[in-house]
C-alpha positions as CSV (number, residue, x, y, z in Angstrom):
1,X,36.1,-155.8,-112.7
2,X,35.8,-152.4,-114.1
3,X,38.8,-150.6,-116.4
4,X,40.8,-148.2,-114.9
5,X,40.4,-146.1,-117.5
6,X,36.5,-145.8,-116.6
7,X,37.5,-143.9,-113.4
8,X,36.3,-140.8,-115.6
9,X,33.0,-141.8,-116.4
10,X,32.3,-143.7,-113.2
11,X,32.9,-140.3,-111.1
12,X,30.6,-138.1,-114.0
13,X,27.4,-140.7,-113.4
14,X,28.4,-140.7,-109.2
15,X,28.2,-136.6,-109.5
16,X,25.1,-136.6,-111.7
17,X,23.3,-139.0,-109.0
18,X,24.2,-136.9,-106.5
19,X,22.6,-134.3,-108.0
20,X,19.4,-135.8,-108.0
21,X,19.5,-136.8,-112.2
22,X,19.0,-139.9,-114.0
23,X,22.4,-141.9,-115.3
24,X,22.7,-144.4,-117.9
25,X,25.7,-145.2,-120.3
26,X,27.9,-148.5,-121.0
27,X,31.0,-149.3,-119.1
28,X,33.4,-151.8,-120.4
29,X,34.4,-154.6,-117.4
30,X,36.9,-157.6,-117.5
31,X,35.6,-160.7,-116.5
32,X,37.7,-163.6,-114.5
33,X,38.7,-165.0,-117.6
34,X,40.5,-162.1,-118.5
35,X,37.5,-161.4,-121.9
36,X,36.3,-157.5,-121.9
37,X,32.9,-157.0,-122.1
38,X,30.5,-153.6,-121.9
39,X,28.0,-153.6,-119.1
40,X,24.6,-151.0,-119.2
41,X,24.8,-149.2,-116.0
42,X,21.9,-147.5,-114.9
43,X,21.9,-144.9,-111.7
44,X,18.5,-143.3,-110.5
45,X,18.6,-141.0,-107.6
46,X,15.8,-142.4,-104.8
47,X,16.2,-139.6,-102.4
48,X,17.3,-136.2,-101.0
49,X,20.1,-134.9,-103.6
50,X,24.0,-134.4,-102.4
51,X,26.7,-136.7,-101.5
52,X,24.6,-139.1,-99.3
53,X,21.3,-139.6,-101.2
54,X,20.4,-143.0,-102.3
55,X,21.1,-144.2,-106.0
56,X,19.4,-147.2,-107.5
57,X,22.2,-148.9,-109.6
58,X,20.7,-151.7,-112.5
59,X,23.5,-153.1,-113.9
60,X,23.1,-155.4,-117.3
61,X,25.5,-157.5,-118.8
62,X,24.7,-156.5,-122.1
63,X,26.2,-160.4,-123.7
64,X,22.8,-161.4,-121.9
65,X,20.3,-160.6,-124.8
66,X,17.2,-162.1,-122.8
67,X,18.1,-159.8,-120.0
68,X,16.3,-156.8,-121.8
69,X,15.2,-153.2,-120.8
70,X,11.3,-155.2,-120.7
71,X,12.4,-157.3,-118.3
72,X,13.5,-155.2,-116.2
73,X,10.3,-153.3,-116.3
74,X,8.3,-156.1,-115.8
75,X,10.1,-156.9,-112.5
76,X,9.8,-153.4,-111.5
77,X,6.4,-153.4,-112.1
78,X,5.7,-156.6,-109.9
79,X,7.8,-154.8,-107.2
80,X,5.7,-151.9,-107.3
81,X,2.0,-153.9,-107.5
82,X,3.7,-155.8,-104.0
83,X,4.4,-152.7,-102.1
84,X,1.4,-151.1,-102.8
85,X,-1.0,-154.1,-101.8
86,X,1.2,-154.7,-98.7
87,X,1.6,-151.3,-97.4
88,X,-1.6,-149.9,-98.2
89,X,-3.8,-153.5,-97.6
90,X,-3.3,-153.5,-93.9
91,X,-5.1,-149.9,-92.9
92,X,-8.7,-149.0,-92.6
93,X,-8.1,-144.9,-93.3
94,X,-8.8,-143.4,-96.5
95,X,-6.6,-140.8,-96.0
96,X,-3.8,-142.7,-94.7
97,X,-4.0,-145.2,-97.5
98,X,-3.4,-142.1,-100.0
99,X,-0.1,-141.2,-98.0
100,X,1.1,-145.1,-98.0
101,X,0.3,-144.9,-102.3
102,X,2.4,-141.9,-101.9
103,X,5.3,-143.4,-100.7
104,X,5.0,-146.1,-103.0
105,X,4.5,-143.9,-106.2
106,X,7.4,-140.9,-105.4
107,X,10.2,-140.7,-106.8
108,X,10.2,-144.6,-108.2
109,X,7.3,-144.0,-110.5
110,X,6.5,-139.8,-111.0
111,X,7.7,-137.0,-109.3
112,X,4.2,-135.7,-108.2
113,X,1.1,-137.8,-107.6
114,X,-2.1,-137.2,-106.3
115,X,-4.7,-139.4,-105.3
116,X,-8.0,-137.4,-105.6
117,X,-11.7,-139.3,-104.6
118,X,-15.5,-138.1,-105.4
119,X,-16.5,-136.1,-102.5
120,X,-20.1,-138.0,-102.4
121,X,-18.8,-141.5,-102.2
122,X,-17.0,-140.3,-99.1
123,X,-21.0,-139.0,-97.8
124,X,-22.7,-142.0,-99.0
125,X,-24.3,-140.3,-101.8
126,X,-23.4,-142.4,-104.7
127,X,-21.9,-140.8,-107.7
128,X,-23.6,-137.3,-107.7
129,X,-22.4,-135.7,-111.2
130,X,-23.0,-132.3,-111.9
131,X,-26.1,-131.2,-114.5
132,X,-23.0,-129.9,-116.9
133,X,-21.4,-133.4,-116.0
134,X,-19.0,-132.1,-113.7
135,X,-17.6,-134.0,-110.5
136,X,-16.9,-132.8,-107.3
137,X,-13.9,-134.9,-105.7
138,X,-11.9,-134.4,-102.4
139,X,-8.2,-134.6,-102.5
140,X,-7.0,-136.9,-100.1
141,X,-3.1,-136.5,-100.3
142,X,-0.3,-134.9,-102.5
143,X,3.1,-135.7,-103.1
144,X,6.3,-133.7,-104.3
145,X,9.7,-135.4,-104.7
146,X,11.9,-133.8,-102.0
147,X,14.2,-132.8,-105.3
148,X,12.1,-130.4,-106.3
149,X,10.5,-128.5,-102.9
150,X,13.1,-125.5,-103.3
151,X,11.8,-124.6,-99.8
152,X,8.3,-124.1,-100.9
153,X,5.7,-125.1,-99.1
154,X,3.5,-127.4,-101.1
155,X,1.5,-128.8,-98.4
156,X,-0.3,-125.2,-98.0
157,X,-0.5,-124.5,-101.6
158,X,-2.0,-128.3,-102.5
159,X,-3.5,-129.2,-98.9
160,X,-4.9,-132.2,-97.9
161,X,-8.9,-133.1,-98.2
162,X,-9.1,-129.5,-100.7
163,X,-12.3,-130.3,-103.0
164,X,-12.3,-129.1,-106.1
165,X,-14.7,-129.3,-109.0
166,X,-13.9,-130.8,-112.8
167,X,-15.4,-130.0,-115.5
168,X,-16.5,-132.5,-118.0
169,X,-13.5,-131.9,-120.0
170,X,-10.7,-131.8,-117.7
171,X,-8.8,-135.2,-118.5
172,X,-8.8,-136.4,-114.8
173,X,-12.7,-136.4,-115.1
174,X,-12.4,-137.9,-119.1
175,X,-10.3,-140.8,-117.6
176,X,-13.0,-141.6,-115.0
177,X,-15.6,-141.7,-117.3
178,X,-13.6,-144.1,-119.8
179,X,-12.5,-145.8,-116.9
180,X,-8.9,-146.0,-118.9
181,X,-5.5,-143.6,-118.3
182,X,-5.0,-140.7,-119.6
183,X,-1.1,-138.8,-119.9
184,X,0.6,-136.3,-122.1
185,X,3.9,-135.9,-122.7
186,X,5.5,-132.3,-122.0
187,X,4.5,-131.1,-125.9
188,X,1.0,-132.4,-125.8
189,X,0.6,-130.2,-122.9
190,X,-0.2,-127.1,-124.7
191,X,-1.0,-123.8,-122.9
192,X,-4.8,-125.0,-123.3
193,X,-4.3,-127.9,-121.3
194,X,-2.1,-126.8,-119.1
195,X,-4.6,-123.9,-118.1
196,X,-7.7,-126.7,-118.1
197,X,-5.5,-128.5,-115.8
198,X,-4.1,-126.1,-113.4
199,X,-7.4,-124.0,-113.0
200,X,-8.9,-126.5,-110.8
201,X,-5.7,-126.7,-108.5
202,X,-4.4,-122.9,-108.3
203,X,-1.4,-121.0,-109.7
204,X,0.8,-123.2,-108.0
205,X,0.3,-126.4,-110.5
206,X,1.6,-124.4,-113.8
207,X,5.2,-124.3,-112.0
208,X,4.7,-128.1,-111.7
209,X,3.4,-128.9,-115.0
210,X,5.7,-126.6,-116.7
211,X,7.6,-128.6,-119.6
212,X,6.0,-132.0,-117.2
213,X,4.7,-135.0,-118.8
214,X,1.2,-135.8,-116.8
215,X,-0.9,-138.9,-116.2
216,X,-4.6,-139.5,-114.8
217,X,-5.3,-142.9,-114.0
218,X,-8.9,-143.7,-112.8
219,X,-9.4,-145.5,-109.2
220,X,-12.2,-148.2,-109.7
221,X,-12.9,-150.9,-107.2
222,X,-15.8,-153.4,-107.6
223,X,-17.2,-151.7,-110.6
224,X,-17.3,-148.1,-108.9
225,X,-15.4,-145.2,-110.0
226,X,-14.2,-143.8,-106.6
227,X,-11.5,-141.0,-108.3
228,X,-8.5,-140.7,-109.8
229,X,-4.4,-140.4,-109.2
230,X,-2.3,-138.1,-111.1
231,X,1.5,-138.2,-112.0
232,X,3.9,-135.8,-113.1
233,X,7.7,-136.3,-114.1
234,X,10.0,-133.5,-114.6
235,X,12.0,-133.0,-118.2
236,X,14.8,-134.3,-117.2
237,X,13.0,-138.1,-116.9
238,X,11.4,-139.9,-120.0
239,X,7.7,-139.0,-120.8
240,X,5.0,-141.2,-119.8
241,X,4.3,-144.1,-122.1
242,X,1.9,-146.8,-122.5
243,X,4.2,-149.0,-120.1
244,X,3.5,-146.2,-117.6
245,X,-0.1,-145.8,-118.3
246,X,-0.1,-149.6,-118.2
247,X,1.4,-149.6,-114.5
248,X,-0.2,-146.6,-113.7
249,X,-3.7,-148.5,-114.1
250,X,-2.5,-151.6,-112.1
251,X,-1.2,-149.5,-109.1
252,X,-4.6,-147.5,-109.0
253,X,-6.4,-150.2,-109.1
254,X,-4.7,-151.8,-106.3
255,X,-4.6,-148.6,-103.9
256,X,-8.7,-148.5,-105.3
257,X,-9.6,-151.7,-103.3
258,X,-8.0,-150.3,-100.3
259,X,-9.2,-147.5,-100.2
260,X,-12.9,-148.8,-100.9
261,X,-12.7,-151.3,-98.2
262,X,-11.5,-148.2,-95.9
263,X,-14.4,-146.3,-97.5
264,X,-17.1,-149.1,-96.5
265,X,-15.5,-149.7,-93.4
266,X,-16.0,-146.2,-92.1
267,X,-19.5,-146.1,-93.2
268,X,-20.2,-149.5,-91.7
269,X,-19.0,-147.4,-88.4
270,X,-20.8,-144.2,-89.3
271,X,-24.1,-146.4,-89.7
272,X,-23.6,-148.4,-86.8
273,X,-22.9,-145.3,-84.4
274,X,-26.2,-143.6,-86.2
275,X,-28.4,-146.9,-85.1
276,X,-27.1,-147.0,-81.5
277,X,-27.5,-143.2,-80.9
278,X,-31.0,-143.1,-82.2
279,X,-32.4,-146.3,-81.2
280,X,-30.8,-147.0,-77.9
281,X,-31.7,-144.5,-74.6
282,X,-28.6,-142.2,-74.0
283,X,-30.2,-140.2,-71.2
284,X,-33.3,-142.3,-69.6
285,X,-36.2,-140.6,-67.7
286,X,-36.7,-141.5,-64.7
287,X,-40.3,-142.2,-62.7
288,X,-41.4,-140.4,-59.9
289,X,-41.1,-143.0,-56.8
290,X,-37.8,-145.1,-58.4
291,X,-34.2,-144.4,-58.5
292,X,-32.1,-145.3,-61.7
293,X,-28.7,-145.4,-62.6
294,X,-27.4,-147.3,-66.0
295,X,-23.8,-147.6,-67.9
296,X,-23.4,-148.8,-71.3
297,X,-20.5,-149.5,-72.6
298,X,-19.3,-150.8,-76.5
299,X,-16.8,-153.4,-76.7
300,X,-14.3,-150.8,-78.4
301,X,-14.5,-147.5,-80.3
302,X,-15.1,-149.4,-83.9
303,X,-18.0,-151.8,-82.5
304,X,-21.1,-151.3,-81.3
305,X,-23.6,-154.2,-80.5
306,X,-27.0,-155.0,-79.6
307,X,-27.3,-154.2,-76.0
308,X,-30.0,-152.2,-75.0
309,X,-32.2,-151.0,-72.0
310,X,-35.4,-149.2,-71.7
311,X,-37.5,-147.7,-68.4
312,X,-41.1,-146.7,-69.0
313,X,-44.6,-145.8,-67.1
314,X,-47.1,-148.1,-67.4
315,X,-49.8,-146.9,-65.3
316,X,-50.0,-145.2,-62.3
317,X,-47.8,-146.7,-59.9
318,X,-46.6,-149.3,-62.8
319,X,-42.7,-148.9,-63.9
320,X,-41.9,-151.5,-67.0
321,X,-38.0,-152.3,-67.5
322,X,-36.5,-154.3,-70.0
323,X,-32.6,-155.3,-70.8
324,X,-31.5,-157.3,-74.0
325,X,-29.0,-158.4,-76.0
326,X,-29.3,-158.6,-79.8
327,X,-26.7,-161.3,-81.4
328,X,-23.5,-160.0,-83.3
329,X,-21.8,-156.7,-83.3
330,X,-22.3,-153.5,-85.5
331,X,-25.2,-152.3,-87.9
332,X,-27.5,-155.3,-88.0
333,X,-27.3,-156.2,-84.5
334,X,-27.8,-152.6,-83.6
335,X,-30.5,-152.6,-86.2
336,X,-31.8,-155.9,-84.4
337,X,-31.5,-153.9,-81.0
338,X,-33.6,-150.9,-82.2
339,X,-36.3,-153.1,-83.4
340,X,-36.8,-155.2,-80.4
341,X,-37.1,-151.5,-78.4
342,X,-39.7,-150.3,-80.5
343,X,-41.6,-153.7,-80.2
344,X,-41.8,-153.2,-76.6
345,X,-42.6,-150.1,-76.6
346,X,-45.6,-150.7,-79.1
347,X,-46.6,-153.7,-76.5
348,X,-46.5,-151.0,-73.7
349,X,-50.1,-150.2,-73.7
350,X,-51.7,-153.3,-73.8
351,X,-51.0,-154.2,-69.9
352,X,-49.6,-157.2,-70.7
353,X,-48.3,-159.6,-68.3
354,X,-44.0,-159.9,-68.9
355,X,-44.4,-163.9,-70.3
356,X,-46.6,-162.1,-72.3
357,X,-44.8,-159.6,-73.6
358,X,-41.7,-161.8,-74.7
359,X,-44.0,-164.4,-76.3
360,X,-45.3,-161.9,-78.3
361,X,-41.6,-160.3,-78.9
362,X,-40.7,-164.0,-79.7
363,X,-43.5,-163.9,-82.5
364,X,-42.2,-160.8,-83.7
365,X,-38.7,-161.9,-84.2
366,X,-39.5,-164.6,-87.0
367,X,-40.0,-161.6,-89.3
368,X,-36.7,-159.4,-87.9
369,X,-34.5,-160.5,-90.5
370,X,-31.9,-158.4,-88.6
371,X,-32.0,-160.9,-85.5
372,X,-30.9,-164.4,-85.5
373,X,-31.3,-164.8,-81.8
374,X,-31.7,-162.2,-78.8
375,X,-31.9,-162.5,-75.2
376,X,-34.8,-160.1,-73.0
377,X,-35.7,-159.8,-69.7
378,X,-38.6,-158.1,-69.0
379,X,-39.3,-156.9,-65.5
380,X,-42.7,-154.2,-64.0
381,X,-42.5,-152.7,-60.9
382,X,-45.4,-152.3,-58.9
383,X,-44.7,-149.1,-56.8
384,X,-47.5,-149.5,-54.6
385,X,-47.0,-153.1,-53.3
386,X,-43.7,-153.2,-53.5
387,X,-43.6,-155.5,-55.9
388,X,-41.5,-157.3,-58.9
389,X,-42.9,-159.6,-61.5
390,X,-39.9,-160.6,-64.0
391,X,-40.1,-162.9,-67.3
392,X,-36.7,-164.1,-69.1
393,X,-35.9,-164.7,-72.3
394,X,-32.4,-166.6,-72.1
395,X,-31.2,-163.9,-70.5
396,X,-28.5,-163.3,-67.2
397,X,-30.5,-163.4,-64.3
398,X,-31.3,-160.2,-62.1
399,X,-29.7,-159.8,-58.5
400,X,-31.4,-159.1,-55.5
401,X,-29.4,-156.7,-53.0
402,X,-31.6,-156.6,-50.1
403,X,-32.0,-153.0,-47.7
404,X,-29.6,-154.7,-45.1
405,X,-26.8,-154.9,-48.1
406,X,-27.4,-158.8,-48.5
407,X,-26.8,-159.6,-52.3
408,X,-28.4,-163.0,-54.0
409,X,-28.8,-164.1,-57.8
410,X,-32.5,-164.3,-58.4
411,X,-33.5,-168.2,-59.2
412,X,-35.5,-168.0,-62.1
413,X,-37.1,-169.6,-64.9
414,X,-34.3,-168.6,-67.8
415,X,-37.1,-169.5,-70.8
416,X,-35.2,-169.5,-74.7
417,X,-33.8,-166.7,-76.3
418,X,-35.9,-164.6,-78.5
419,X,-35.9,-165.6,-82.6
420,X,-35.2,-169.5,-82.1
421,X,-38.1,-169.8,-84.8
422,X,-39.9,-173.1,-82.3
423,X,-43.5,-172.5,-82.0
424,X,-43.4,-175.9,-79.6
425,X,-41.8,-173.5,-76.9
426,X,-44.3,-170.1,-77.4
427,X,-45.7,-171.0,-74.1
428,X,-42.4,-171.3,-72.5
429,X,-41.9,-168.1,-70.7
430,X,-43.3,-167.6,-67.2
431,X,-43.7,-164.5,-64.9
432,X,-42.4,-164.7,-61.0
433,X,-43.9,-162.6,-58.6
434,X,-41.6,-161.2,-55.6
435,X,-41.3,-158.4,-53.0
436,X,-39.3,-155.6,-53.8
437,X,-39.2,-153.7,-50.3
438,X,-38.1,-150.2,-49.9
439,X,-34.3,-149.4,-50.2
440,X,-33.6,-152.9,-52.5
441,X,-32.2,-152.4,-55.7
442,X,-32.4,-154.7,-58.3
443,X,-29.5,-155.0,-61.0
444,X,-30.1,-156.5,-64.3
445,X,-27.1,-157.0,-66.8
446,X,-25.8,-158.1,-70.0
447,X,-23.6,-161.0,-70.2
448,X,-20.8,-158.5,-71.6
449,X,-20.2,-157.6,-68.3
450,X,-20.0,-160.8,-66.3
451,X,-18.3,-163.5,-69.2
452,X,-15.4,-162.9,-71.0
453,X,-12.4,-165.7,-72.4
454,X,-10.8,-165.0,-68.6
455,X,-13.7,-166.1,-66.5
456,X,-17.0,-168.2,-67.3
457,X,-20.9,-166.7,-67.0
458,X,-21.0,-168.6,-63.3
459,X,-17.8,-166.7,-61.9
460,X,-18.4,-163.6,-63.7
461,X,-22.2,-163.2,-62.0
462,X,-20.2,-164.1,-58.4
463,X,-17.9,-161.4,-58.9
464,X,-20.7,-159.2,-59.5
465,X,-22.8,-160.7,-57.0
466,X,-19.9,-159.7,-54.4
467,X,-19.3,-156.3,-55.7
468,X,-23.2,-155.2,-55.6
469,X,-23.0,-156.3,-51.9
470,X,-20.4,-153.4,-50.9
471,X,-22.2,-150.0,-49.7
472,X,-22.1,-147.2,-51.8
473,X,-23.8,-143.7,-50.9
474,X,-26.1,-143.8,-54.6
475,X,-26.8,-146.2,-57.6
476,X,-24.7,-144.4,-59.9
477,X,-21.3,-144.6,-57.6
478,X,-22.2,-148.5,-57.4
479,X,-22.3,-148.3,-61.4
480,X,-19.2,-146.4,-61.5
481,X,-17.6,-148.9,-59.2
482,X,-18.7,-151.5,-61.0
483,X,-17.7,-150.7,-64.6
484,X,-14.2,-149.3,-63.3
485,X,-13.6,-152.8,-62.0
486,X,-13.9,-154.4,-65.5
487,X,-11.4,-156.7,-66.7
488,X,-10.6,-156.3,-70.5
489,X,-13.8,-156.4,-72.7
490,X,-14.8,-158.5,-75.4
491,X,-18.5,-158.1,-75.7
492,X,-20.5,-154.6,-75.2
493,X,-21.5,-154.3,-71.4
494,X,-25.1,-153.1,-70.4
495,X,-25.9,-152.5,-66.7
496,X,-28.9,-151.1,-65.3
497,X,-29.6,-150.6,-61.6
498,X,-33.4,-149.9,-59.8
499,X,-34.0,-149.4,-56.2
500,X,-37.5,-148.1,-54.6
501,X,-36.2,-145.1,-52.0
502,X,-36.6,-145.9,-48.4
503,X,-38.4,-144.0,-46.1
């Protein structure tokens, strides 16, 4: 229990809290045995200033010698290393895993921070220094304890994703080439350095770093320099010491890993997007004498597959169409996708038969390192005889939907999928011949669309089978009926409808 005659001293640190400074002083206390001892009381203001801020109160019996200022640190310093990993582990942003460091960082730690990356790691150009050894990085996000904003607006004066250019000598671009930290209390920071350092961020930084200590801290991750984090305390708090640079360097390293995995992932996306709007048809041309209408759809905004389609001439009167479905999701399987396209299209002008065509694709996929295995169907429409000859390759099979509206699942032989690697089954494909009279359409599919954890391959091609048998005015309001019908996805969907015109 505390003295009365401590009232005083009590109310002084309260008021100095509540003014947004630091407190710390020694207050006697009497224990339940009636013994006085002093207790170290220390109050830290965590929030907005004024009668109902927040104040962090540490209080030390100071009888406890093992209970020292250290340990305290070193408790604080776990704390810190925690809440960085957990609130910044769990996005996939760059930018938003700077704000998350932000919160972590301000007021506990500085009273600025930065977190700054090089502007061609973010472009997937490596570490591009400058001739003179200069670095261009992008700042991602700033941070100004609420203390201190005086109703200026330091968003517009230090915005978000500025770039700005270092110079070899500026210490933010000496830390990340020593890969150590880097601070200065307030009388190292001379008018020189001061000026080297606020010349890259504006005017606005010498109010900041005026009578400041300051601390760069280098963000590596898997051996990479990606940037840096700066600090900055006020006067009124301690300088920045080697404990500080100490914890500095663990907390950047931390946020580093996120924000490299966030990095990656959004370049894994940006790659995977670049593959499947290259290599896959967007807009397909249509023949003179057939009707088309097609819908591809990606499992979700972040994933992109392997499912393809393709129409082409062969010949006069000779339409080829092929539909697969490369294993896996992302880059590689769209990388997988866009080779088997170009394959098939390199195949075109030999008048191969479809069995054919897929051995040969099969042959080919032993070297695609991309694809471990890949279902094809292969189809050519003879426009003349009204005519269909179809190979498979593992794949779904086609649907008939006859001219009076009468829809039936194509009895095939399925053959393996493409890239098994068994020459015993190279001869395993075979080509059926049917009629494919005027004003039939034929609808071949990926498995996306008829099999997800809800309903098995054999339902899922019913459901289809029923909703292909329903009238629609043209192709493309059957596809739109079709794909608007879809349960949830879990795969990428591929549909691609073919009918010779009547009449």
């Amino acid at each position: 229990m505390l003295l009365d005659d401590c009232h005083e001293t009590i109310r002084h640190a309260l008021d100095e809290a509540a003014s947004g400074t630091s407190w710390s002083g020694v207050i006697p206390a009497e224990c339940a045995d009636g013994r006085v001892h002093d207790v170290a009381f220390d109050l830290e203001p965590l929030a907005t200033p004024g009668p109902w801020g927040t104040v962090m109160v540490t209080a030390m019996d100071t009888r406890l010698p093992q209970l020292t200022r250290a340990d305290f640190e070193a408790g604080e310093r776990l704390t810190l290393l925690n809440e960085v990993s957990t609130r910044i582990g769990a996005t996939l942003d760059t930018r938003q895993a700077a704000e998350q460091f932000m919160d972590v960082a301000v007021p506990r730690l500085a009273d600025t921070a930065s977190v700054s990356v090089i502007e061609g790691l973010l472009r997937d150009e490596g570490y591009p220094d400058g001739a003179d050894g200069s670095v261009r990085v992008r700042r991602l996000a700033f941070r100004l304890d609420a203390r201190y904003q005086n109703g200026h607006d330091w968003k517009k004066a230090f915005p978000d994703n500025e770039i700005g250019v270092y110079d070899a000598g500026h210490p933010n671009t000496r830390c990340m080439d020593t890969g150590t930290p880097i601070s200065y209390s307030a009388t190292d920071l001379g008018n020189d350095q001061v000026g080297r350092i606020s010349g890259v961020l504006g005017d606005a930084a010498t109010g900041i770093l005026d009578g400041a200590s300051y601390l760069a801290a280098p963000l590596t991750a898997r051996g990479t320099v990606l940037g840096f984090i700066t600090l900055t305390r006020n006067p009124e708090r301690a300088a920045f010491d080697a404990h500080d640079e100490t914890l500095a360097a663990d907390l950047a390293a931390r946020a580093a890993i996120c924000i490299d995995n966030a990095r990656l992932y959004s370049r894994e996306r940006r790659t995977t997007h670049a593959f499947q709007q290259n290599l896959a048809p967007s807009i397909l041309t249509v023949p003179p004498g057939l009707e088309l209408a097609h819908r591809y759809l990606p499992a979700s905004d972040m994933t992109v597959g392997g499912d393809w389609y393709d129409v082409f001439p062969l010949g006069p009167g000779r339409i080829g169409l092929v539909i697969g479905d490369a294993m896996g999701h992302g880059a590689v399987a769209a990388g997988g996708m866009g080779q088997l396209r170009a394959a098939v299209r390199a195949l075109n002008g030999f008048n191969l038969a479809p069995d054919e065509v897929l051995r040969r694709l099969d042959h080919m996929a032993d070297d695609m390192h991309s694809i471990q295995c890949a279902t094809c169907l292969y189809a050519i429409i003879d426009l003349e005889d009204h005519t269909c000859e179809i190979s498979r390759a593992g794949h779904p099979p086609p649907i008939m939907v006859d001219p009076d509206g009468d829809a039936r699942v194509l009895d095939l032989p399925s053959g393996l999928a493409l890239g098994l690697g068994d020459p015993e089954f190279s001869g395993a494909f075979t080509t059926t011949r049917f009629a494919m009279p005027p004003g039939a359409t034929l609808a071949f599919y990926t498995d996306g669309l008829v099999e997800s954890r809800e309903q098995d391959i054999d339902t899922g091609i019913a459901n289809l089978q029923g909703a292909l048998g329903k009238p629609h005015d043209t192709l493309d309001q059957t596809c739109a009926a079709i794909i608007d019908a879809l349960p949830r996805q879990y795969d990428d969907v591929a549909l691609l409808l073919t009918r010779i015109p009547a009449g």
